[in-house]
C-alpha positions as CSV (number, residue, x, y, z in Angstrom):
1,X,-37.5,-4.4,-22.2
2,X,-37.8,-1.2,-24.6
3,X,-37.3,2.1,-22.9
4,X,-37.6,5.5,-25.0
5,X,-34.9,8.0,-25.2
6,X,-36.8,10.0,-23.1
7,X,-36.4,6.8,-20.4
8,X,-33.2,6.1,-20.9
9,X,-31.9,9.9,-20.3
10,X,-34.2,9.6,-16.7
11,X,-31.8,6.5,-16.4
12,X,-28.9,7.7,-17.1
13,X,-29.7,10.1,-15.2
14,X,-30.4,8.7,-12.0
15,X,-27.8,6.2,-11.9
16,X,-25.4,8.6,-12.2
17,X,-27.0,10.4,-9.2
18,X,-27.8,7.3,-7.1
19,X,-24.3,7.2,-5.1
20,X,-23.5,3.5,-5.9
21,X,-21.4,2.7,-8.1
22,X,-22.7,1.8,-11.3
23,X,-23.3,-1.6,-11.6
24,X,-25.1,-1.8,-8.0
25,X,-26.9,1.2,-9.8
26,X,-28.3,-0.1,-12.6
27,X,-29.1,-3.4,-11.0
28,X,-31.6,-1.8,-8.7
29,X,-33.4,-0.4,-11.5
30,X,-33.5,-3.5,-13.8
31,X,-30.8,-3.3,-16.4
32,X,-27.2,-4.3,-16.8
33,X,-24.1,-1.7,-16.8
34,X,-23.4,-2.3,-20.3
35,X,-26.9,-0.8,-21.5
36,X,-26.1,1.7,-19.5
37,X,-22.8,3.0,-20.8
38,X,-24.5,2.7,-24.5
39,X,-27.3,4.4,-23.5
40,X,-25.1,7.2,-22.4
41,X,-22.9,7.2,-25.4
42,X,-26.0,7.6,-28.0
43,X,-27.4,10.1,-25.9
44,X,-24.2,12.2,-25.8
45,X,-23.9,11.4,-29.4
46,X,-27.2,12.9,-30.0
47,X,-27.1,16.2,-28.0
48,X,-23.6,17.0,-30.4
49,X,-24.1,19.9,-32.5
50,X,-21.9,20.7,-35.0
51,X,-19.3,23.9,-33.1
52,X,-17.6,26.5,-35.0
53,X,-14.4,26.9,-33.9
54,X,-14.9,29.7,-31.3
55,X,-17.7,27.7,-29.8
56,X,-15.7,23.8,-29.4
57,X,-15.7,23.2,-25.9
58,X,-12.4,22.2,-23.8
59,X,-11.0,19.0,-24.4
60,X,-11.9,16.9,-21.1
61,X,-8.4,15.0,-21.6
62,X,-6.9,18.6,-22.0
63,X,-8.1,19.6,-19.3
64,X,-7.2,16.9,-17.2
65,X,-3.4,16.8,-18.4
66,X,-3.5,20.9,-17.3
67,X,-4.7,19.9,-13.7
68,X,-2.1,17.4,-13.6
69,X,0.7,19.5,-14.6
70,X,-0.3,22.0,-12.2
71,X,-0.4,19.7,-9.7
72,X,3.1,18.1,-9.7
73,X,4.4,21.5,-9.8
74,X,2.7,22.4,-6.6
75,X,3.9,18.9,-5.2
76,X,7.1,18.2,-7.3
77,X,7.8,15.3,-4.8
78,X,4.8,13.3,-6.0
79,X,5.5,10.8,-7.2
80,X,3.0,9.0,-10.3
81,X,0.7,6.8,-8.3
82,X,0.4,9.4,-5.6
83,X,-0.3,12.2,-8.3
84,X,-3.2,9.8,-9.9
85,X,-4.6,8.7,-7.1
86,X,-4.8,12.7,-6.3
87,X,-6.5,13.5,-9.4
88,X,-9.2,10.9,-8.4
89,X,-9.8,12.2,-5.2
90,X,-10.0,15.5,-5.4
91,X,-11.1,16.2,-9.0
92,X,-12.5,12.8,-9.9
93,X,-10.4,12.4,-13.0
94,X,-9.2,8.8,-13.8
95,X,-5.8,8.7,-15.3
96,X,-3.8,5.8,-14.6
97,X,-0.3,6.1,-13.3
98,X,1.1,4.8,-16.5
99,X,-0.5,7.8,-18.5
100,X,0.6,10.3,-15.7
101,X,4.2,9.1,-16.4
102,X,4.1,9.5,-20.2
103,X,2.5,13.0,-19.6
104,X,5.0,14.1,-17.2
105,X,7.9,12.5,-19.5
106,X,6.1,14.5,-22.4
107,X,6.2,17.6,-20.6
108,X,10.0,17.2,-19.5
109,X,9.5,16.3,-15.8
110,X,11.7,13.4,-14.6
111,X,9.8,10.4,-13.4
112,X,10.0,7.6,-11.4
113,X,9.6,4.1,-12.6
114,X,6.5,3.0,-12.0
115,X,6.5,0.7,-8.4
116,X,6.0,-3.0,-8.2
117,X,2.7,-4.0,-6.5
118,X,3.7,-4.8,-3.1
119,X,3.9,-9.1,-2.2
120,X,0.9,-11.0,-1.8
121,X,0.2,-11.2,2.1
122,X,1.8,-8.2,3.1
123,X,0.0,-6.6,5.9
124,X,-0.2,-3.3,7.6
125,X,-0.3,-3.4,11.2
126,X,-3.2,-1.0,12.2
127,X,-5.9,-0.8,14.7
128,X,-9.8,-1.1,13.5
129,X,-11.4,2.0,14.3
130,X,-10.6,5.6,15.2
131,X,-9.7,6.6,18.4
132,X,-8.3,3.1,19.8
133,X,-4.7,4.4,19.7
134,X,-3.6,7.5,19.5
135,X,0.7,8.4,18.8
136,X,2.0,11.4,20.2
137,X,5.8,12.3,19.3
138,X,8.2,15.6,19.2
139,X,9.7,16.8,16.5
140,X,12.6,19.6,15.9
141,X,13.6,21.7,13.6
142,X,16.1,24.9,13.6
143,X,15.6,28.4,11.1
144,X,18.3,30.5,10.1
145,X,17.3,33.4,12.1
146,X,15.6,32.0,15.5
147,X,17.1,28.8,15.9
148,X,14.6,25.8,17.3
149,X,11.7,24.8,17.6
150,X,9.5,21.9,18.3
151,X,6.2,20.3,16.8
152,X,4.3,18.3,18.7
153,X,1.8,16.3,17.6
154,X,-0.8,13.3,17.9
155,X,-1.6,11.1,15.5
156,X,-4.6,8.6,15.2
157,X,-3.3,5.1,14.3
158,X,-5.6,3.9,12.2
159,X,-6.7,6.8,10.2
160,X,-3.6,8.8,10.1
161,X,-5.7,12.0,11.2
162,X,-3.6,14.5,13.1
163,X,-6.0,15.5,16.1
164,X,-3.7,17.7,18.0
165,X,-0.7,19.7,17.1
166,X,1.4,22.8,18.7
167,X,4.7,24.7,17.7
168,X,6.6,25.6,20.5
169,X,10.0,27.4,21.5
170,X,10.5,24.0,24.4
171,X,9.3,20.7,24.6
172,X,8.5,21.1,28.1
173,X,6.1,18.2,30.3
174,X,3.9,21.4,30.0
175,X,3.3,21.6,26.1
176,X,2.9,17.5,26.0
177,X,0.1,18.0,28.5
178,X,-1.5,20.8,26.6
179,X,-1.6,19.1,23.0
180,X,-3.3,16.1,24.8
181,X,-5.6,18.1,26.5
182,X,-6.2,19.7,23.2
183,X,-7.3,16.4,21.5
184,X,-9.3,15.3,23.9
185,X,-11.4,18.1,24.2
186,X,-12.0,18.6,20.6
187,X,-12.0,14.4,19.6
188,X,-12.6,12.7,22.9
189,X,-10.5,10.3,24.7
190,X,-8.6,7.6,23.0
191,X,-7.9,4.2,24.3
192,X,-4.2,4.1,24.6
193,X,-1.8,6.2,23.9
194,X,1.8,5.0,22.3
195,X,4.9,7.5,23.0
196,X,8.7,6.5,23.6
197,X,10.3,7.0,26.2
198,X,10.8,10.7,26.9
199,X,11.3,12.0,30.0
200,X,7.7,14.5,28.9
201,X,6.3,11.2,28.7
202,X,7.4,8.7,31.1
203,X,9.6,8.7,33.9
204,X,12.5,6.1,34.7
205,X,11.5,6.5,38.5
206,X,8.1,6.0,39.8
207,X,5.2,8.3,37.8
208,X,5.3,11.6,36.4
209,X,2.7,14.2,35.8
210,X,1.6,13.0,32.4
211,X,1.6,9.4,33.6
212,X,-0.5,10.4,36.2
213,X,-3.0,12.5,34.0
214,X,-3.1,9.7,31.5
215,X,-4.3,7.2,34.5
216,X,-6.6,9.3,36.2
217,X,-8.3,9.6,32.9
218,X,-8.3,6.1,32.2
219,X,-6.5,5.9,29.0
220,X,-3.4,3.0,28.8
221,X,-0.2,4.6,28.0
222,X,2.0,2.1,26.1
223,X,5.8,3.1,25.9
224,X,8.0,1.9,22.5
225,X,10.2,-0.4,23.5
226,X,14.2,0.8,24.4
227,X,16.3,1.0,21.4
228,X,12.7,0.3,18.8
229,X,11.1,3.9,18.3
230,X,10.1,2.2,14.7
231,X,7.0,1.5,16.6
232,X,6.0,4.7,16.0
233,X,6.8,4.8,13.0
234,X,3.4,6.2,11.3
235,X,3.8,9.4,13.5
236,X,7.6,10.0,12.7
237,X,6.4,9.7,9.0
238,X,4.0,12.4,9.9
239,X,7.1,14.6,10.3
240,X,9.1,13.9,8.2
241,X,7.1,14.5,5.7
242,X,6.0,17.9,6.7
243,X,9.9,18.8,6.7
244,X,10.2,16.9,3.3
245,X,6.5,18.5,2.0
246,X,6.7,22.1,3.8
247,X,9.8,23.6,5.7
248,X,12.5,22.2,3.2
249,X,10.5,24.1,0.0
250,X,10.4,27.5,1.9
251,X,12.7,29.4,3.8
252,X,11.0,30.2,6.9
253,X,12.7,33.2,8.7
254,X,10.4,33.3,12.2
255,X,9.2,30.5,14.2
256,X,5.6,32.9,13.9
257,X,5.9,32.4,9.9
258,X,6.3,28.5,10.8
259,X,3.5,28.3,12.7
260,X,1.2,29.2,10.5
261,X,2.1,27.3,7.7
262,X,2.5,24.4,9.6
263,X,-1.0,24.9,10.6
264,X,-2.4,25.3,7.0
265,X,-0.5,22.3,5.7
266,X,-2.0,19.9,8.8
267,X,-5.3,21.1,7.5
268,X,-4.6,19.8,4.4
269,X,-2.9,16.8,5.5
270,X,-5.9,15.9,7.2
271,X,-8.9,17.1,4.6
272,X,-6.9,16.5,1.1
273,X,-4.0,14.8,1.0
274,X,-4.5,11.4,-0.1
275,X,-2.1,8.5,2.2
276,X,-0.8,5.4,0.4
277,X,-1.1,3.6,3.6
278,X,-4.7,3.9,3.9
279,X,-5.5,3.2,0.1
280,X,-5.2,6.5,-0.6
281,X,-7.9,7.8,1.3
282,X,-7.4,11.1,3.4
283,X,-7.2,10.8,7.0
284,X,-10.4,13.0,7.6
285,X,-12.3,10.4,5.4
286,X,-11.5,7.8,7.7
287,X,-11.4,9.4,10.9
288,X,-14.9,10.6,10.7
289,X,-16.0,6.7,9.1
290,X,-16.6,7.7,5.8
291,X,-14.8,5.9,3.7
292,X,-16.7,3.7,2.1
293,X,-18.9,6.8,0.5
294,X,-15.9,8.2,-0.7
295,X,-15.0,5.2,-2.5
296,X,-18.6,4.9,-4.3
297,X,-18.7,8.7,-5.0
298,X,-15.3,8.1,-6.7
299,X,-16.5,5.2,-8.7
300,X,-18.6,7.7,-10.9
301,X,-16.0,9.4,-11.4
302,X,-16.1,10.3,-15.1
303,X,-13.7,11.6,-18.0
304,X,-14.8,15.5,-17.3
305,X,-14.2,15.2,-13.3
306,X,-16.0,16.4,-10.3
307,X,-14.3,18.1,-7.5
308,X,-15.3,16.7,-3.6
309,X,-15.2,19.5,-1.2
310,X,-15.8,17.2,1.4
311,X,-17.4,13.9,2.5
312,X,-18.7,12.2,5.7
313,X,-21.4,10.9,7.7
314,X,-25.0,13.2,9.4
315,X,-26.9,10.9,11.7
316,X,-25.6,8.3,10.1
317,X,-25.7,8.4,5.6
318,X,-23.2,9.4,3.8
319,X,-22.7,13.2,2.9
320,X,-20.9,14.4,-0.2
321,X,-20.3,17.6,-1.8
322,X,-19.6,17.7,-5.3
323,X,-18.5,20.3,-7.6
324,X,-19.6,20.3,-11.8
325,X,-17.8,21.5,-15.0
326,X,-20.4,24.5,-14.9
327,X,-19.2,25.4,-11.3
328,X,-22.4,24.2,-9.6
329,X,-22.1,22.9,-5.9
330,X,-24.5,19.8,-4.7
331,X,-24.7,18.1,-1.6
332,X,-25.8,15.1,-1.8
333,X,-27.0,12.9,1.5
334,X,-27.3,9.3,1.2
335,X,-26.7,9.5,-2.4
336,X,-29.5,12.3,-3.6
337,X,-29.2,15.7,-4.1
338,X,-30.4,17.6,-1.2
339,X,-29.3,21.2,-1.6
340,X,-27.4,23.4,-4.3
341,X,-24.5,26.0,-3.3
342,X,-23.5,29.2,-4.4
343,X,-21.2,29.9,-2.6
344,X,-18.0,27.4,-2.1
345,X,-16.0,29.4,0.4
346,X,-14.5,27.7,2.8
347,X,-16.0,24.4,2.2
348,X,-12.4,22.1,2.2
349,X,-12.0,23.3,6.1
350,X,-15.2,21.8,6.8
351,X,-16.3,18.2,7.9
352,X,-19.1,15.9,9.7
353,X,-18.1,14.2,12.4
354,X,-19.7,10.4,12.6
């Protein structure tokens, strides 16, 4: 079929809009990918003026090698894959791990070897869904100036999501009770819940409080086995990577000055960090089921970049929130533009719940 410039811009146009990614796209209108990549080539060929030099617009590939370097040296412990899968997610810039190696290697970083894909059949043990198993687990850690303190926190198993957190001076039966309390009034009740075998969680004689909270509120409290806290493994991860990610790169001198950052850097553990063991999703875009529309909104992904504020599911399609070269803001629900933004603040501490 012939289509005039004029139709193939519309094309274009709304393929790149639809949400799908862009061979499901073009298919529902009738034509195959590879028209529409030459489509767009001749079209971006044709809107080229000839630029003096204070008019040449940024290199795309420029600018992407700037947002990488600034980004391994705000996370200097990232390693390749991690930083381009990072670069898709939150800016939707492709690079693949081998060019993020030579870059950092031009640019005098020292790099890792790039890893060996993991052996065929290797599985991750993980439940289906959010909110069948929640991990709860204490961590310490001492300052200079007032000593210990512990984190508490509760972990979703199969998204990673933290849903309930608190830094206190003890780790008292009290504070356990209260950061489960906490999650279940913000994210409802789980399932089960895995601890060890703490005397906050479990006692060796008869029930204790928390038992007894857990069972009047019907949720099954599975303890980790003596001598195997590996079970919860996903949660102990959880810390020590915030003492790896946060506490080792700053001298914290009150337990105050902690708190606060600890708080800030679960936000984005949850809303922007991407996890390798959920295929480098975030936690959030799991937790609240959305997922799979971050994985199409990331297949347009192009050589210029978008930046996600956020993405999940209203009453049930897809939400996204994308960010253009020109600055511009769009949501998009169910794939179509919906609403422009002017102003972006605070938009990466929000989210939809499913």
């Amino acid at each position: 079929m012939y289509y005039t410039d004029e139709e193939k811009a519309k094309l274009v146009e709304l393929v790149s809009k639809s949400g799908l990614n862009i061979k499901e796209a073009c298919r529902s209108y009738g034509f195959s990918d590879a028209s529409y990549y030459t489509w767009r080539k001749q079209l971006a060929s044709q809107n080229e003026k000839p630029k003096g030099p204070e008019q040449e617009e940024p290199d795309p590939e420029s600018e992407a090698k700037q947002k990488l370097i600034s980004l391994k040296k705000e996370h200097p412990y990232f390693g390749v894959v991690k930083l381009s899968k990072q670069l898709l997610r939150t800016y939707g810039l492709n690079l693949h791990p081998g060019k993020v190696k030579r870059i950092l290697d031009d640019h005098g970083f020292k790099t890792e070897a790039l890893p060996k894909a993991p052996p065929k059949g290797t599985r991750r043990f993980e439940r289906t869904c959010p909110k069948e198993l929640f991990m709860m687990d204490i961590m310490y850690y001492r300052l200079k100036k007032e000593g210990r303190f512990y984190l508490i926190s509760i972990l979703d198993d199969y998204s990673r999501f933290i849903v309930a957190h608190k830094v206190c001076t003890t780790q008292a039966a009290e504070n356990v009770t209260s950061v489960f309390q906490e999650a279940v009034e913000t994210y409802g009740l789980p399932n089960q819940l895995l601890t060890d075998r703490g005397s906050q969680f479990a006692s060796w004689k008869g029930i204790n409080a928390f038992q007894e909270l857990l069972g009047n509120l019907g949720v099954e409290h599975i303890l980790t086995k003596s001598q195997s806290p590996q079970t919860i493994g996903k949660i102990e991860s959880f810390h020590r990577n915030i003492q790896k990610e946060l506490l080792r790169q700053k001298q914290y001198h009150t337990i105050k000055e902690a708190r606060e950052a600890i708080k800030e850097y679960i936000r984005y553990y949850n809303f922007e960090r991407v996890h390798m063991g959920i295929g480098y999703l975030t936690p959030a875009d799991r937790f609240f089921n959305s997922a799979e529309a971050v994985e199409k909104a990331v297949d347009l992904s192009s050589a210029e970049g978008s930046d996600f504020y956020l993405t999940g599911i209203l009453e049930g399609q897809p939400v996204r929130l994308l960010k253009d070269k020109a600055g511009k803001v769009t949501i998009y629900l169910a794939g179509h533009p919906v609403k422009e933004l002017e102003n972006t603040d605070g938009l990466k501490t929000l989210f939809f719940p499913a």
